[in-house]
C-alpha positions as CSV (number, residue, x, y, z in Angstrom):
1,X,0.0,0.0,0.0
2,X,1.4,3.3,-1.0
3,X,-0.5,6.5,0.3
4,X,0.0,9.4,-2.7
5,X,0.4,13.1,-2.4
6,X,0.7,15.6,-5.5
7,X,3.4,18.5,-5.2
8,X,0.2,20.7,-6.3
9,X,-1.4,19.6,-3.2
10,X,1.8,20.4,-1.1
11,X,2.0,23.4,-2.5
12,X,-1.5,24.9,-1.7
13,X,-1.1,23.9,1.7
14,X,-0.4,27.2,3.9
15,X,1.1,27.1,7.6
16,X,-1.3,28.3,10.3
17,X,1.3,29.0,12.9
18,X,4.1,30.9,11.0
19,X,1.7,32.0,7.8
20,X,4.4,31.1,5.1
21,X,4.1,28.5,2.5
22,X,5.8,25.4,2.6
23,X,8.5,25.1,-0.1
24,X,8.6,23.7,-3.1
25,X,12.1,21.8,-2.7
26,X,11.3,20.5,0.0
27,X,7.6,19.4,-0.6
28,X,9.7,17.0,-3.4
29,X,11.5,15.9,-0.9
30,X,8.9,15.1,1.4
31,X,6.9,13.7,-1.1
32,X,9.4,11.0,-2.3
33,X,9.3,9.9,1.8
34,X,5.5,9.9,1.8
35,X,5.4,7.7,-0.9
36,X,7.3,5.1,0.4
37,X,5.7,2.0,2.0
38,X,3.9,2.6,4.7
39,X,5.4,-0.4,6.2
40,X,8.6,1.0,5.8
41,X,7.1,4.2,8.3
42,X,5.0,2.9,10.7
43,X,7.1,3.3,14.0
44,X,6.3,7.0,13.1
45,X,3.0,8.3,14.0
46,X,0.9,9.2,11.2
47,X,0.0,12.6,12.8
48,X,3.7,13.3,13.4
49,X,4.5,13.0,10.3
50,X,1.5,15.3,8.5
51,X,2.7,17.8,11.0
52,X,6.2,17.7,9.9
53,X,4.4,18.4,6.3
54,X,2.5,21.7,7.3
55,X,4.7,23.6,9.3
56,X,7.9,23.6,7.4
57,X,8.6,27.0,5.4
58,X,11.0,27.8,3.1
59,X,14.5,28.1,3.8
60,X,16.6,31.2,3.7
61,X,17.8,31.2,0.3
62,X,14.4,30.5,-1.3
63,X,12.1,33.4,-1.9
64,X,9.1,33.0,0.0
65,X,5.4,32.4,-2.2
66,X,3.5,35.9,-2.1
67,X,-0.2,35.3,-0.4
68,X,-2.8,34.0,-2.5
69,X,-4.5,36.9,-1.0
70,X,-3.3,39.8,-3.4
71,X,-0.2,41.3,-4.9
72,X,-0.3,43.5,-1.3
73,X,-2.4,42.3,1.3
74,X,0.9,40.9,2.6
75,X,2.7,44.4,2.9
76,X,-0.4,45.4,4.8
77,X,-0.9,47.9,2.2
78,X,-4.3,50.1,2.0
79,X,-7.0,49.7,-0.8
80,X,-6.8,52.4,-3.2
81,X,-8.9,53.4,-6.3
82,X,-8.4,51.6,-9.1
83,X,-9.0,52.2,-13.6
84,X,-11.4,50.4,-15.6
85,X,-10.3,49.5,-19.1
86,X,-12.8,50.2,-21.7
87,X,-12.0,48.0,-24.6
88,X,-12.8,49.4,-28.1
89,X,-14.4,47.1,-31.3
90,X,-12.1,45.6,-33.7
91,X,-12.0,44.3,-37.1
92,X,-12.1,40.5,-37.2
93,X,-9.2,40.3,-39.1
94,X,-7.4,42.7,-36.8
95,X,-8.7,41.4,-33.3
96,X,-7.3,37.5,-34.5
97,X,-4.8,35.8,-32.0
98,X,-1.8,34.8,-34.6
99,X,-1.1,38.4,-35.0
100,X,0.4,39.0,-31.3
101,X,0.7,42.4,-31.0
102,X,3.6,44.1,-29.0
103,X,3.6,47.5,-29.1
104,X,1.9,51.2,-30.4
105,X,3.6,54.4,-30.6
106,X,2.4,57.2,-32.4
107,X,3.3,58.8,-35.9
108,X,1.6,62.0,-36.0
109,X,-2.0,61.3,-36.1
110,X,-2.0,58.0,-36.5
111,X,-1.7,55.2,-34.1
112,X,1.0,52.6,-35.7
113,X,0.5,49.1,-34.3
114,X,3.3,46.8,-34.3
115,X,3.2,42.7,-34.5
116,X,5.4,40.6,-33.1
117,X,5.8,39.1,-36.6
118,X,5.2,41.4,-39.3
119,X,5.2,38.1,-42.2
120,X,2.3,36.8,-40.6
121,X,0.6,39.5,-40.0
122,X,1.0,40.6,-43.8
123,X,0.4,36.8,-45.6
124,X,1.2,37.1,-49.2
125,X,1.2,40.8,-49.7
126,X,4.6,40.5,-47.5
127,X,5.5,41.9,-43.7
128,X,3.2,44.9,-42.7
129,X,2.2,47.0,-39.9
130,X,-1.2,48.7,-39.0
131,X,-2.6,52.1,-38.7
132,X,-5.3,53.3,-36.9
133,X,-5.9,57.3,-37.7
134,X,-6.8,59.0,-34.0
135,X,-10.2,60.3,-35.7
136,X,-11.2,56.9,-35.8
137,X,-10.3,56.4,-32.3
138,X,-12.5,58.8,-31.3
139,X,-15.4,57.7,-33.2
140,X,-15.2,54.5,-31.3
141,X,-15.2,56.2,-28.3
142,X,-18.1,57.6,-29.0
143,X,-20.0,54.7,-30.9
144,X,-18.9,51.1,-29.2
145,X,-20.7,49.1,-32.2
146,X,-18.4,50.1,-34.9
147,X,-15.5,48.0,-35.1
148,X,-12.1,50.2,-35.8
149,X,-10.3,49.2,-39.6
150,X,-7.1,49.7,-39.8
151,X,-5.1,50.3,-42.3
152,X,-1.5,48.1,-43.5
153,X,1.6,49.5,-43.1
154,X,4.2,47.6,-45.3
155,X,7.3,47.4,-44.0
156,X,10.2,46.9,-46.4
157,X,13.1,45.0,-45.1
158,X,15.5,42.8,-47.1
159,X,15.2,39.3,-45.1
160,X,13.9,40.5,-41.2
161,X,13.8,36.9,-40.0
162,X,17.6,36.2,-41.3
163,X,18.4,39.8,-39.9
164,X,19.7,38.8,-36.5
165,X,20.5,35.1,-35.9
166,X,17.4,33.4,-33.5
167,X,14.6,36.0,-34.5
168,X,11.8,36.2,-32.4
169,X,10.1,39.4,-33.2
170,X,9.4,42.4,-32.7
171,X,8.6,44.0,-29.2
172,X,8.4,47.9,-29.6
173,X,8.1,50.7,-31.8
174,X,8.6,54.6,-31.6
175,X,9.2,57.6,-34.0
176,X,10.8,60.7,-33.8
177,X,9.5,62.6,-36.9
178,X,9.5,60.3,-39.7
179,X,12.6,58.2,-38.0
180,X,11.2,54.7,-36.7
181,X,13.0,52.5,-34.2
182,X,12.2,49.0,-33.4
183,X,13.0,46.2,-30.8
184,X,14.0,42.9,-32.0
185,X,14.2,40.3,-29.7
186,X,16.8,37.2,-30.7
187,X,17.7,34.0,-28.5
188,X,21.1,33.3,-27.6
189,X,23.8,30.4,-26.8
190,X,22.9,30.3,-23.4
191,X,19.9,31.0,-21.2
192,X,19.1,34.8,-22.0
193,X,17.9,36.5,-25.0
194,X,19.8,39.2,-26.9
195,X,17.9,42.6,-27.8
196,X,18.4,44.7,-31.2
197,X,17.5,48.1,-31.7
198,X,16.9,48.7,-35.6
199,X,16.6,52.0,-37.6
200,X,13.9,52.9,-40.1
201,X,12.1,55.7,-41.4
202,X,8.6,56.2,-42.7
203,X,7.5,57.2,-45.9
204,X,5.0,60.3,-46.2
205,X,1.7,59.4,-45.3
206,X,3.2,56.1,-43.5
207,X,2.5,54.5,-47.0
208,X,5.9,52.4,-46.5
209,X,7.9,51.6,-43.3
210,X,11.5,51.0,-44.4
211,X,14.3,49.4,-42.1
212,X,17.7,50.5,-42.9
213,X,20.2,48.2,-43.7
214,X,23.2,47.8,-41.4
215,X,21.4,50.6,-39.1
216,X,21.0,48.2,-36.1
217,X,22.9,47.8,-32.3
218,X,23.6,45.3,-30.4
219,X,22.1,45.8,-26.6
220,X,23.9,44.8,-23.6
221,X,22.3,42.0,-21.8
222,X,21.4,42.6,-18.3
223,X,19.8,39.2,-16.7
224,X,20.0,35.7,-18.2
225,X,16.8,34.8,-18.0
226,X,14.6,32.9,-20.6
227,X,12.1,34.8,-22.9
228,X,13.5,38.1,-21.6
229,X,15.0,41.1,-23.4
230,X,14.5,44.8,-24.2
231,X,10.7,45.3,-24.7
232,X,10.0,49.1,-24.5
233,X,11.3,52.6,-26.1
234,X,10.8,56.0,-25.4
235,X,12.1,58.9,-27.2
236,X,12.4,62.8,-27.0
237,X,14.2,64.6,-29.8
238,X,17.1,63.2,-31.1
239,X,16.8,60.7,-27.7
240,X,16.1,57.1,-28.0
241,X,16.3,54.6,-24.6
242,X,15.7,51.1,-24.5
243,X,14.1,49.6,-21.2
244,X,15.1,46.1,-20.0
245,X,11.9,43.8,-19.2
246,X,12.8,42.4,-15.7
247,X,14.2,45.3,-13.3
248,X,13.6,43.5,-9.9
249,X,15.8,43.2,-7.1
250,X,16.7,39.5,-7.1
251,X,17.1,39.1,-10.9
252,X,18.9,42.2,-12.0
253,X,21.5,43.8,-10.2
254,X,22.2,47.2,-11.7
255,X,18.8,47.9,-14.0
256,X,19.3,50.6,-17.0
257,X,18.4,51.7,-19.7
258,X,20.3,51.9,-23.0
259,X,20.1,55.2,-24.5
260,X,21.7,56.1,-27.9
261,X,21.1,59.0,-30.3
262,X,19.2,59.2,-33.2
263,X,21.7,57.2,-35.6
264,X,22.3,55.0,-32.9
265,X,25.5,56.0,-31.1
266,X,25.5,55.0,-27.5
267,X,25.1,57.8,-25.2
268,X,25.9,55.5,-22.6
269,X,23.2,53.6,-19.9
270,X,21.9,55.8,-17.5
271,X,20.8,54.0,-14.1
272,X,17.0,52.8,-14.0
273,X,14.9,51.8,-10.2
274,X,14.2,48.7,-9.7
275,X,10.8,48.1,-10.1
276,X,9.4,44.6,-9.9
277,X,7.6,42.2,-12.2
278,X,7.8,42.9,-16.2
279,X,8.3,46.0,-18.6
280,X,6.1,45.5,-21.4
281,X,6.1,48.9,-23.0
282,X,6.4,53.1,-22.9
283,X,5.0,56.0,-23.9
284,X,7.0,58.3,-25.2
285,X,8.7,61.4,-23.1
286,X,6.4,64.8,-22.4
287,X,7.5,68.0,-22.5
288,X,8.1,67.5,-19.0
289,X,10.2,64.8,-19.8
290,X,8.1,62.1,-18.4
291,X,6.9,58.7,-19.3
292,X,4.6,55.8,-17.9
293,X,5.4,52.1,-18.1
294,X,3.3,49.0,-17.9
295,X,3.9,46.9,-15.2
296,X,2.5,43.6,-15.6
297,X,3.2,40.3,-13.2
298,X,1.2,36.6,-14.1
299,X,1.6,34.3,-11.7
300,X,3.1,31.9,-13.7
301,X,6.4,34.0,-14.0
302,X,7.3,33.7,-10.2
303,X,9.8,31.0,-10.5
304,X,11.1,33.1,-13.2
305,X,11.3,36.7,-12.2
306,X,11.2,35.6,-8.1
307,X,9.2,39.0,-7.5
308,X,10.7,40.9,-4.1
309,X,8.6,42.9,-1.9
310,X,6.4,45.3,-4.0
311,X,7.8,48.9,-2.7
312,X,5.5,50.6,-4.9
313,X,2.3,48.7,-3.0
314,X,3.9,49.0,0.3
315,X,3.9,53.3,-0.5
316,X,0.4,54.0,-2.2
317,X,-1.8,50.8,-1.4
318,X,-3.0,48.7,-3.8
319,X,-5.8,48.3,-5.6
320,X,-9.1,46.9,-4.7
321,X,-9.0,43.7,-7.5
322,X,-5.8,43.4,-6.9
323,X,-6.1,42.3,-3.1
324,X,-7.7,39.0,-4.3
325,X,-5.5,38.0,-6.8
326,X,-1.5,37.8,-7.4
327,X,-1.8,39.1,-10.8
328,X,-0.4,42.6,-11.5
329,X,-1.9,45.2,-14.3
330,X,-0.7,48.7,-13.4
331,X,1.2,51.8,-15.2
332,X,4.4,53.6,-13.3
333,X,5.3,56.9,-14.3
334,X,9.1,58.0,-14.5
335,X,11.2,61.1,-15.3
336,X,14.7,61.1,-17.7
337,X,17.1,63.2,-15.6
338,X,20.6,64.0,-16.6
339,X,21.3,61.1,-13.4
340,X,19.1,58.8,-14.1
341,X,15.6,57.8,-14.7
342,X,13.5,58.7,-11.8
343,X,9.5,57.8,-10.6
344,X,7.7,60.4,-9.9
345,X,5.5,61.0,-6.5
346,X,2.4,59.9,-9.1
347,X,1.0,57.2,-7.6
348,X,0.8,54.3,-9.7
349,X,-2.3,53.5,-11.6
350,X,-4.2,50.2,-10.7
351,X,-5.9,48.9,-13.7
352,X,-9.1,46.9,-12.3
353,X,-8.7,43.4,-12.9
354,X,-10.8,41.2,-15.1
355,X,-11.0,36.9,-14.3
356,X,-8.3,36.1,-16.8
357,X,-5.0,37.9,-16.6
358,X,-4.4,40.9,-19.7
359,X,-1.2,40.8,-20.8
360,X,-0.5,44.4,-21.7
361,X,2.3,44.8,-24.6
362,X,1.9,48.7,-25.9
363,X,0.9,51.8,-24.6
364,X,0.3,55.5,-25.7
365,X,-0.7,58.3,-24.0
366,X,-4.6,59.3,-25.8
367,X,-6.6,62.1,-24.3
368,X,-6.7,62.1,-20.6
369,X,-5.7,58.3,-20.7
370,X,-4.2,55.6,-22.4
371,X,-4.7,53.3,-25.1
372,X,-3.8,49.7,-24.3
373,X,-3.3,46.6,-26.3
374,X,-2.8,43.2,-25.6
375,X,-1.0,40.1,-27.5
376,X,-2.8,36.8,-27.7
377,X,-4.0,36.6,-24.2
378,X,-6.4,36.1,-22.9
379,X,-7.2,37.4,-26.7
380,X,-6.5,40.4,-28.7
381,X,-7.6,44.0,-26.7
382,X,-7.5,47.5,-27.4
383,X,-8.7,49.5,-24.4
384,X,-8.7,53.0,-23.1
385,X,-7.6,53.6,-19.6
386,X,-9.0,56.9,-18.0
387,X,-5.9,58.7,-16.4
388,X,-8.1,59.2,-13.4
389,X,-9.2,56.3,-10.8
390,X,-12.6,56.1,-10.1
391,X,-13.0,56.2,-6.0
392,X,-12.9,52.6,-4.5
């Protein structure tokens, strides 16, 4: 007779006495002992051993698990207002899942919307990017029942895929004037991913997107972690930085940003906080010279991003959905300074969460708000964010 116990049931199990959770390594190990014979245990009281099971917590080199409670009901943080995203209608053919949008930025008047892979997004008539003009924007604002058509962008590049050895995409866009830079994320020999940053400019009337060939550079790599690289730009002038994706405290030691000039000569990294969970995207700088961020965290990425206490929550309080769940939707705003890049005393804005987890790949400022816009899960979204949160 064997008596079975899954690590998922170890793993949900939460100490009473100390109000930790017990840890993963050693749930494995106990579970190989509690599968044994039971013959092979008896002269041990059955009730000994389950309570050797639920009161062991993790040791001291092994980040605790956060509270299923909420991203801060462990800090003790206060409830705090939170955003409602108001999605917008889109085309069929824009809204479907293969596309994976990754980022917006905007050229003028129009709002350019980048894929993660511009071939598929294009089919036969070649690699493209959309266009959504801001009039349109606002008519769907107004009207909910029209869906929004955009319009292709083709981007001309001579062989993107075979342009930087293990492609995977594209993660961000931005413009200054009619000069367009891009993200490319590449895999590497080891564990991390490499990030690209590619020139381009656009054609009058954005009828053509062209990349420059041989205007591209190389971008440090600051954590070797899997599926992580540069994912968001932001620009001012002749200014162009490139933020890393995982700034936290246990997986990056020195967070920056890469910031070059307009024909890509380093200006050298200027230091960035560190700031928990995952950078998915920027706006660009204000005349103030001030930006926001997404700040996004799924559960899924603990093991991978090992997520230390959340500063930001512990300041300003958290939001209301947020204290029931351990998924994180927010926007940060920072300022460029001649030191560094600094956040602002603007509390951070708490989008209100839905049941499935958004993840949030590109953001522009629009109005009072934000347009937002997800990749392929938990499907394709475009949403405006109100710059204001409604009171809790």
């Amino acid at each position: 007779m064997r008596m079975s116990i899954s690590a998922a049931d170890v793993g949900r199990c939460t100490c009473e006495r100390s109000r930790c959770r017990v840890g993963w390594g050693q749930a494995t190990d106990r579970i190989a002992y509690f599968n044994a014979p039971i013959d092979a245990v008896t002269r041990w009281p059955l009730w000994l051993l389950l309570s050797f099971l639920f009161v062991g917590c993790p040791s001291a080199d092994r980040p605790a698990r956060p509270s299923a409670q909420g991203a801060g009901a462990s800090a003790g943080s206060t409830q705090v207002a939170e955003v409602g995203p108001r999605t917008l209608p889109l085309d069929s053919a824009f809204s479907r899942p293969s596309l994976e949008l990754s980022g917006l930025a905007w050229h003028g008047d129009t709002l350019v919307v980048l894929p993660q892979y511009p071939a598929r997004a294009g089919g036969n008539a070649g690699p493209q990017l959309y266009g959504i003009a801001r009039a349109s924007l606002r008519r769907a604002m107004d009207d909910s029942t029209a869906p929004i058509e955009p319009f292709p962008i083709p981007l001309s590049t001579p062989n993107l895929d075979g342009r930087t050895t293990g492609y995977q995409g594209l993660e961000a866009i931005a413009f200054v004037n009619d000069r367009a830079y891009l993200l490319v994320e590449s895999t590497t020999d080891g564990p991390g991913m490499r990030g690209h940053l590619l020139r381009g400019r656009a054609a009058p009337g954005l009828r053509e997107l062209r990349l420059q060939p041989g205007a591209d550079l190389s971008l440090p790599q600051q954590a070797e972690l899997p599926n992580t690289a540069y994912e968001a730009l932001t620009t001012r002038a002749d200014t162009v930085m490139a933020l890393f994706e995982a700034n936290g405290r246990r997986v990056n030691n020195t967070p920056r940003a890469v910031r070059v000039d307009s024909a890509l000569r380093p200006l050298g990294p200027v230091p960035f906080p560190p700031l928990e969970y995952r950078v998915t995207d920027a706006t660009a700088l204000d005349a103030r010279r001030r930006f926001w961020v997404i700040n996004y965290f799924y559960p899924g990425d603990r093991d991978l991003l090992h997520p230390a206490t959340d500063s930001l929550a512990r300041r300003y309080g958290v939001g209301s959905t947020h204290r029931r769940s351990e998924v994180v939707e927010r926007l940060v705003e920072y300022r460029s300074t001649p030191q560094g890049i600094r956040r602002t005393d603007t509390p951070p804005l708490w989008l209100e969460l839905a049941a499935d987890g958004r993840n949030w790949e590109g953001v522009v400022r629009f109005g009072d708000g934000f347009l937002l816009v997800t990749d392929t899960f938990p499907k394709t979204l475009l949403a405006y964010v109100p710059g204001t949160p409604t009171e809790p």
